[in-house]
PAZAPA-4460 file (N, C-alpha, C; in steps of 0.05 Angstrom, whole numbers, plus 32768, in hexadecimal, padded with zeros to 4 digits):
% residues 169
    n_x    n_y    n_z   ca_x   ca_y   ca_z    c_x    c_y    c_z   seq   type   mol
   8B02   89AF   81DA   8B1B   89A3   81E5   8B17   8985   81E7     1      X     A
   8B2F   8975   81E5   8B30   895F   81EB   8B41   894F   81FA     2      X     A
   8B38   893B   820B   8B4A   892C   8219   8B6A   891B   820B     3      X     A
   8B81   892F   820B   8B9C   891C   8201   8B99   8901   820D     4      X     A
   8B90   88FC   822B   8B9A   88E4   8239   8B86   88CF   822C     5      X     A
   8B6C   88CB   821F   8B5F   88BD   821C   8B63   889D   8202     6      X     A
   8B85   88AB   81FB   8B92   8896   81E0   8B80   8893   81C9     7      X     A
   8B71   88A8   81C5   8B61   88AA   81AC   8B75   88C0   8195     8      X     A
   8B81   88C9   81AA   8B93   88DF   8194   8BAE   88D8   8198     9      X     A
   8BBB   88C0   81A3   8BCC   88C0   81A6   8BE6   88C3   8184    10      X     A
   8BD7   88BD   816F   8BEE   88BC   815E   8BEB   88DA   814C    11      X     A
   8BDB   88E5   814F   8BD9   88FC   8148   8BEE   8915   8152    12      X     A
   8BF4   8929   8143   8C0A   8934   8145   8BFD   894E   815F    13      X     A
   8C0F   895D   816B   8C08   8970   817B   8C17   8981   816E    14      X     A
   8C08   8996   816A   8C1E   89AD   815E   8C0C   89C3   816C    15      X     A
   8C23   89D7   817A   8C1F   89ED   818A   8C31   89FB   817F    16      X     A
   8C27   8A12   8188   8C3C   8A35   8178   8C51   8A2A   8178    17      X     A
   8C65   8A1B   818D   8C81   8A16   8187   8C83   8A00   8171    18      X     A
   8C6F   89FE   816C   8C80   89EA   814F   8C72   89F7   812E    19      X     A
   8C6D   8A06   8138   8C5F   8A21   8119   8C81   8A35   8117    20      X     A
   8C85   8A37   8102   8C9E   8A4A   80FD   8C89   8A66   80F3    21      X     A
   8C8C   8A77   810C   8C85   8A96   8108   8C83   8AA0   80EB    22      X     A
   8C67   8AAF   80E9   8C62   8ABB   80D4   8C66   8AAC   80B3    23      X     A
   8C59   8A93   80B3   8C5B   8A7D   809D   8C4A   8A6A   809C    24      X     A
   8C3E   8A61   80AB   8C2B   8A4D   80AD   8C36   8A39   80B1    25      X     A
   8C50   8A2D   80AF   8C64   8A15   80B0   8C68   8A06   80C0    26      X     A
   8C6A   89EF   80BC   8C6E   89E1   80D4   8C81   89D3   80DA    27      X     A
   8C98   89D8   80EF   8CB0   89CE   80FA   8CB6   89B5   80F8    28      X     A
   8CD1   89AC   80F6   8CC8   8987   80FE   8CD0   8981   8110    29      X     A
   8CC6   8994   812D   8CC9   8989   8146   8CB1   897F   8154    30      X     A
   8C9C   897B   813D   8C81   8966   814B   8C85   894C   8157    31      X     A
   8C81   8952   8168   8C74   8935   8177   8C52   892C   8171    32      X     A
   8C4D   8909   8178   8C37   8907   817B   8C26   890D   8197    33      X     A
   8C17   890C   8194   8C06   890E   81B2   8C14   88FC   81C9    34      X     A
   8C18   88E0   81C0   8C22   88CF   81D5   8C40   88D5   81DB    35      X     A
   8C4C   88DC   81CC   8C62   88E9   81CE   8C6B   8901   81DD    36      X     A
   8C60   8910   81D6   8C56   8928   81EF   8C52   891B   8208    37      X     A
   8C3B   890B   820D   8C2F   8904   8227   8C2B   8910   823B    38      X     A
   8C0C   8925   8223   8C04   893B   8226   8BF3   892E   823D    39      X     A
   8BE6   893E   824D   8BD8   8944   8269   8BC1   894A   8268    40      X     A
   8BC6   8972   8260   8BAB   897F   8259   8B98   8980   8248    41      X     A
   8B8C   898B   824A   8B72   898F   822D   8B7B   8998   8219    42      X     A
   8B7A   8990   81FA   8B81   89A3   81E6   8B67   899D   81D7    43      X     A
   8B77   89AE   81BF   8B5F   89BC   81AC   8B5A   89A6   818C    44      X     A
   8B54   8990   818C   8B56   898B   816D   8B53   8999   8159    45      X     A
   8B5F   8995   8144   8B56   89A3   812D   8B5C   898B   8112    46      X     A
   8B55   898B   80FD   8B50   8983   80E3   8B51   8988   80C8    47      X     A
   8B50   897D   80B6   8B64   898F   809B   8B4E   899B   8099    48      X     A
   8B65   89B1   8093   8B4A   89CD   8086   8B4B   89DE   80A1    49      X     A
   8B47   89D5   80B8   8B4D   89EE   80C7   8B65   8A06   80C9    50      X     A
   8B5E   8A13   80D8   8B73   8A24   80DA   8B7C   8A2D   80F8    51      X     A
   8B91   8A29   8100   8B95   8A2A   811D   8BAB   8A40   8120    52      X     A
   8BA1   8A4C   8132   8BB1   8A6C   813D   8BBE   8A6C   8157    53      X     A
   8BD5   8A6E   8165   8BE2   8A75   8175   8BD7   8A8E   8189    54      X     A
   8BC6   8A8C   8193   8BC3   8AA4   81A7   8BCF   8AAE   81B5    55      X     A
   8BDE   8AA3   81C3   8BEC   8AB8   81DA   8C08   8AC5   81CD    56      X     A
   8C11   8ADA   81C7   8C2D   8AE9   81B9   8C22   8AEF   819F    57      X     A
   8C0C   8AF6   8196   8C02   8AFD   8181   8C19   8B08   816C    58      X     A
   8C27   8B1A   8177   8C42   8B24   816D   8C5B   8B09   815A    59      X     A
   8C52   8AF2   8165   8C63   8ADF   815A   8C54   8ACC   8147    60      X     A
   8C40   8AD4   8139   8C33   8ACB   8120   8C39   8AB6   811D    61      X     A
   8C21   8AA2   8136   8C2A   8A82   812C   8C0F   8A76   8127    62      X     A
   8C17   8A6E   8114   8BF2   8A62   8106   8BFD   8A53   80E7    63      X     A
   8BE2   8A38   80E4   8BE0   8A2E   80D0   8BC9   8A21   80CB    64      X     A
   8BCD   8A17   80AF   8BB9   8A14   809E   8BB7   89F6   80A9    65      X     A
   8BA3   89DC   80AF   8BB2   89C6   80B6   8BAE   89BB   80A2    66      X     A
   8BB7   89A0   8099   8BB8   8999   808A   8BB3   8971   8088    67      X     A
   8BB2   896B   80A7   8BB1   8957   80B7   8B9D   895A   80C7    68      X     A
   8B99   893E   80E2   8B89   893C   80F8   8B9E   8941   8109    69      X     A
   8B98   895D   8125   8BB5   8957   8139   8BA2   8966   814C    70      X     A
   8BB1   896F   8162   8BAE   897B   8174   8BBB   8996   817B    71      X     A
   8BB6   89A5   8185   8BC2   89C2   818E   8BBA   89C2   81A0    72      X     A
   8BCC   89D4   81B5   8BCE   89E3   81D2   8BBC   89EE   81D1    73      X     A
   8BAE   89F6   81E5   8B9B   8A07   81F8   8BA0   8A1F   81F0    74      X     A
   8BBD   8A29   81EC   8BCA   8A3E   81DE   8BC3   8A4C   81C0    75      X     A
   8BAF   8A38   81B9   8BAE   8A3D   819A   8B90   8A3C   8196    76      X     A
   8B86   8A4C   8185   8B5D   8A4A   8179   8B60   8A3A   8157    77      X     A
   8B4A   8A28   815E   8B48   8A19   8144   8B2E   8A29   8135    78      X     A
   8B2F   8A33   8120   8B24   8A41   8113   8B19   8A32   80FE    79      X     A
   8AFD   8A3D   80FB   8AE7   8A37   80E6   8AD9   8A49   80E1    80      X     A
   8ADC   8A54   80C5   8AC7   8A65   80BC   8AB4   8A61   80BF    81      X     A
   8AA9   8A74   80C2   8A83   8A6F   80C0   8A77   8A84   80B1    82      X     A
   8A5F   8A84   80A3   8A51   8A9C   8098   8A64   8AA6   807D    83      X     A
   8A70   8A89   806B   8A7C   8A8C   804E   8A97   8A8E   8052    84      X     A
   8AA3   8A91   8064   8AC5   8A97   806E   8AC6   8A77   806C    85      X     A
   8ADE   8A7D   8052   8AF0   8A61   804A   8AFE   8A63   8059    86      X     A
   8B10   8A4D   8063   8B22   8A47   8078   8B3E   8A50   8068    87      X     A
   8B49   8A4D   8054   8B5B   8A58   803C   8B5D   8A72   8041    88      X     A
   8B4A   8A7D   8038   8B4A   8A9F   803F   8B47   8AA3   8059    89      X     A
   8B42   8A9A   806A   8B45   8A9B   808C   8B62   8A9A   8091    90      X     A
   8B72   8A89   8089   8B8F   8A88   808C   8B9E   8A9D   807D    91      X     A
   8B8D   8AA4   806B   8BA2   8ABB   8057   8B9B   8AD2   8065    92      X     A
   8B86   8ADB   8071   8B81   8AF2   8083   8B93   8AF1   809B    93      X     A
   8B92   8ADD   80A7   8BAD   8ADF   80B9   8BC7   8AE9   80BB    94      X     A
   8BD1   8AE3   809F   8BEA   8AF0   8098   8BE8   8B0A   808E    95      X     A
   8BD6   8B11   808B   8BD9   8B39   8088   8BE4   8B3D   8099    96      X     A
   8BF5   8B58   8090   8BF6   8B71   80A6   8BE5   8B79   80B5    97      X     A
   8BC7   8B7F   80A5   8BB7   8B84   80B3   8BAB   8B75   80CB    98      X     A
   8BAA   8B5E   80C7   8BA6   8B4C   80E0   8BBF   8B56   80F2    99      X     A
   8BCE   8B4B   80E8   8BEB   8B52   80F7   8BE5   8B5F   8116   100      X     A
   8BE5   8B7D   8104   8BE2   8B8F   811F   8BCD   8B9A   812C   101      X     A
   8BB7   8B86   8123   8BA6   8B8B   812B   8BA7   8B75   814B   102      X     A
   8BB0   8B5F   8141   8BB2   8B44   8156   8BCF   8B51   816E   103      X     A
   8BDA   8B5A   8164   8BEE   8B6C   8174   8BEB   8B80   8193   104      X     A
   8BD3   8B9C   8181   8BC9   8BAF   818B   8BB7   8BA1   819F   105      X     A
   8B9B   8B92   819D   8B93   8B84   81AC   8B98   8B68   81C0   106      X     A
   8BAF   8B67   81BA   8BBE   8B59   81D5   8BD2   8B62   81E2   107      X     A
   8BD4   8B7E   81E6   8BE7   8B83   81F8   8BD9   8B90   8211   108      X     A
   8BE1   8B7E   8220   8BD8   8B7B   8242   8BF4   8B75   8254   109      X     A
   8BE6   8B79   826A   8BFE   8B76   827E   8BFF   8B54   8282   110      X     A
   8C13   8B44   8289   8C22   8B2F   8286   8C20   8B23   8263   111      X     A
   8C11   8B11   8267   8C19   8AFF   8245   8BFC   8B07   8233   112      X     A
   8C11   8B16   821F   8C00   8B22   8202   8BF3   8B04   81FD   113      X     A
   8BD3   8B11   81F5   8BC8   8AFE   81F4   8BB2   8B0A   81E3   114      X     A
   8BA6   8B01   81CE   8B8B   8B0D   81B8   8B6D   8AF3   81C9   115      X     A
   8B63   8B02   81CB   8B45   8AE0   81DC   8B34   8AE8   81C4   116      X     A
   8B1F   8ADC   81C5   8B0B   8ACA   81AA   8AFA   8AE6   81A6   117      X     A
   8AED   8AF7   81C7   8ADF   8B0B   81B3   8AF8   8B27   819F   118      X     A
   8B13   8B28   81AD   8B1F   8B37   819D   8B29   8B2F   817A   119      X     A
   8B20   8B17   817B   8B22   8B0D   8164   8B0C   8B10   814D   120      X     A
   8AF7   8B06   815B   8ADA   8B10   8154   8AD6   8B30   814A   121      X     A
   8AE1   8B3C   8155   8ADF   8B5E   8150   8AEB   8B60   813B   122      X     A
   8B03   8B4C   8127   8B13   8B59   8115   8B01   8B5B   80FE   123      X     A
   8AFE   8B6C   80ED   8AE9   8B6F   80D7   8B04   8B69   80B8   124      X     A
   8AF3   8B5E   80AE   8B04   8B63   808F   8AF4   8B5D   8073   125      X     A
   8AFF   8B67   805D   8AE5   8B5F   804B   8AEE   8B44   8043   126      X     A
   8AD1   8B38   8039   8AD7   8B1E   8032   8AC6   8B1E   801A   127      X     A
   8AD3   8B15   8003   8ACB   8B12   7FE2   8AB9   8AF3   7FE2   128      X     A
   8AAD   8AF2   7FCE   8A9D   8AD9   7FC5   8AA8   8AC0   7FD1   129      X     A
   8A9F   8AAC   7FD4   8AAC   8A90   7FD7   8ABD   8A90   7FC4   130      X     A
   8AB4   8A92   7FAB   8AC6   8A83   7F8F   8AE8   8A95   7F95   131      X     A
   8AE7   8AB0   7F9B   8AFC   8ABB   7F97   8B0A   8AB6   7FB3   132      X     A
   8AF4   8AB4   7FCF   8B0F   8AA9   7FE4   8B1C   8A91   7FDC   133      X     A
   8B10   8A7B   7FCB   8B1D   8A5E   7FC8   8B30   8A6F   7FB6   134      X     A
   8B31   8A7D   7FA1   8B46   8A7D   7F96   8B60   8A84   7FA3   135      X     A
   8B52   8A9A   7FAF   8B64   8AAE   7FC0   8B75   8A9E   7FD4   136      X     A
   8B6D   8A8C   7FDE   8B7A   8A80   7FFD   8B86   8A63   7FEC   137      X     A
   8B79   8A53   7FD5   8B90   8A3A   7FC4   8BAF   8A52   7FB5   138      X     A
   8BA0   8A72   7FAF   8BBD   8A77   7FA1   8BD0   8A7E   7FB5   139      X     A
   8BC8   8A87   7FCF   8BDD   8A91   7FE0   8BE8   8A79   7FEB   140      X     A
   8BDE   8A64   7FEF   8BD8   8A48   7FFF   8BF7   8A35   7FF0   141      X     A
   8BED   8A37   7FD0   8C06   8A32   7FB7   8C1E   8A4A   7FBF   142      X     A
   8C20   8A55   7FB4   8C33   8A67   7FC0   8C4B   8A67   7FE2   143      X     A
   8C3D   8A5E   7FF6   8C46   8A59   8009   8C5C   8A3A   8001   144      X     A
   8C49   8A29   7FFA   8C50   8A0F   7FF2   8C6C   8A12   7FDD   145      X     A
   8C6B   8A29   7FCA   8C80   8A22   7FC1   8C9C   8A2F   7FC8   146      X     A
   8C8F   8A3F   7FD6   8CA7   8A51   7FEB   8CB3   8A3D   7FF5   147      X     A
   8CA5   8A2C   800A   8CA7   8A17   801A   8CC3   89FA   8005   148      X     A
   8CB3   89F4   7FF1   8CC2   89E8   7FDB   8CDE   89F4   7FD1   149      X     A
   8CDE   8A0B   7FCF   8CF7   8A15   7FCA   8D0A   8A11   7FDF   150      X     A
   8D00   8A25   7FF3   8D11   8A1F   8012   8D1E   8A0E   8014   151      X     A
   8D0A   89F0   8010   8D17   89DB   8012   8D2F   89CF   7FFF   152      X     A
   8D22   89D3   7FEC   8D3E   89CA   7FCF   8D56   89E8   7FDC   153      X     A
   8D59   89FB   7FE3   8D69   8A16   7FEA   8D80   89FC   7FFE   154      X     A
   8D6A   89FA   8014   8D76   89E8   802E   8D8D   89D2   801F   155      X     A
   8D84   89C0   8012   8D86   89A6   8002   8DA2   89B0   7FF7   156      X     A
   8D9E   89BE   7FE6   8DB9   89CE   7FD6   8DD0   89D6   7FEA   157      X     A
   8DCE   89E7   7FF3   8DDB   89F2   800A   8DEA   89D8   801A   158      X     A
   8DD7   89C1   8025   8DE9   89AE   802F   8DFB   899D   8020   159      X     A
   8DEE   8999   8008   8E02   8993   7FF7   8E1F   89A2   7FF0   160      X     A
   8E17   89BA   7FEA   8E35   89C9   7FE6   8E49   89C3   7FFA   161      X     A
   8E32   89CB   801C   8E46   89C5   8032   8E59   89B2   8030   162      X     A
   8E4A   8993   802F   8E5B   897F   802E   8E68   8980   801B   163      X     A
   8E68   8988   8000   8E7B   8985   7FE6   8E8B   8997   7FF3   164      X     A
   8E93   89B2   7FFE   8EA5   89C1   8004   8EB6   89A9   801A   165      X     A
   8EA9   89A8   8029   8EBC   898D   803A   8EC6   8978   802F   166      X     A
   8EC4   8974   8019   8ED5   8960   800B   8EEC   896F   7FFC   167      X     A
   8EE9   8982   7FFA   8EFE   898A   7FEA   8F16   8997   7FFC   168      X     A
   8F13   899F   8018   8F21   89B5   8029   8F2E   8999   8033   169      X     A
***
């Protein structure tokens, strides 16, 4: 954890579950920077290449790949493989089903569903050679990206028609 108040992170972005769009890795454009926020508590840095997970509502699949230097809520685990686990294939394991309900089943408790570090630790899965997680986690990684790319030209189009229909009515 690190100190927000200390203006070492002040221009760095904060992104917490509410600014991840559920089940995508994506990230909203309702970021603020740190100073912007004028955040208080402790958060979590993280760095490109990590991968940061949403803990508490496990059910609302909020997690990403980063891709930047920022900060995350207390709310969220910054993840690093260890023992050959690419960070790529760490994020593509996330989005299974199998994770899924597995992060589900082990956070349902009485008040706020919540998965903690050793129920995470318990999840077992196989993991292939380095060479094939890099492949595995750049093709799913591409793939997302151009979902992402489309969406956007989809959006783009769409407002265009809008307004051209308003010129004509």
């Amino acid at each position: 954890m690190v100190d927000p108040t200390s203006g070492e992170y002040d221009d760095m972005p904060h992104i917490a579950p509410g600014n991840i769009e559920a089940f995508t890795g994506r990230i909203l454009n309702n970021v603020k920077t740190v100073k912007e926020e004028q955040l208080i508590s402790g958060k979590f840095r993280f760095r490109p290449g990590n991968v940061v997970y949403g803990k508490i509502n496990p059910q609302l699949g909020k997690y990403f790949y980063a891709t930047v230097d920022g900060l995350t809520s207390a709310d969220a685990y910054v993840f690093n493989g260890k023992n050959g686990l690419r960070q790529k294939f760490l994020f593509s394991q996330l989005q299974t089903n199998d994770f899924f309900k597995y992060s589900v089943s082990v956070s349902k408790r009485s008040g706020m569903p919540k998965i903690n570090r050793d129920e995470l630790n318990a999840y077992t899965f196989f993991v292939p050679h380095k060479d094939e997680q890099d492949k595995i986690g750049d093709f799913l990684l591409g793939i997302d990206h151009l979902i992402t790319l489309h969406q956007w030209k989809f959006y783009k189009f769409i407002n265009i028609s809008f307004q051209w229909r308003k010129l004509i009515v």
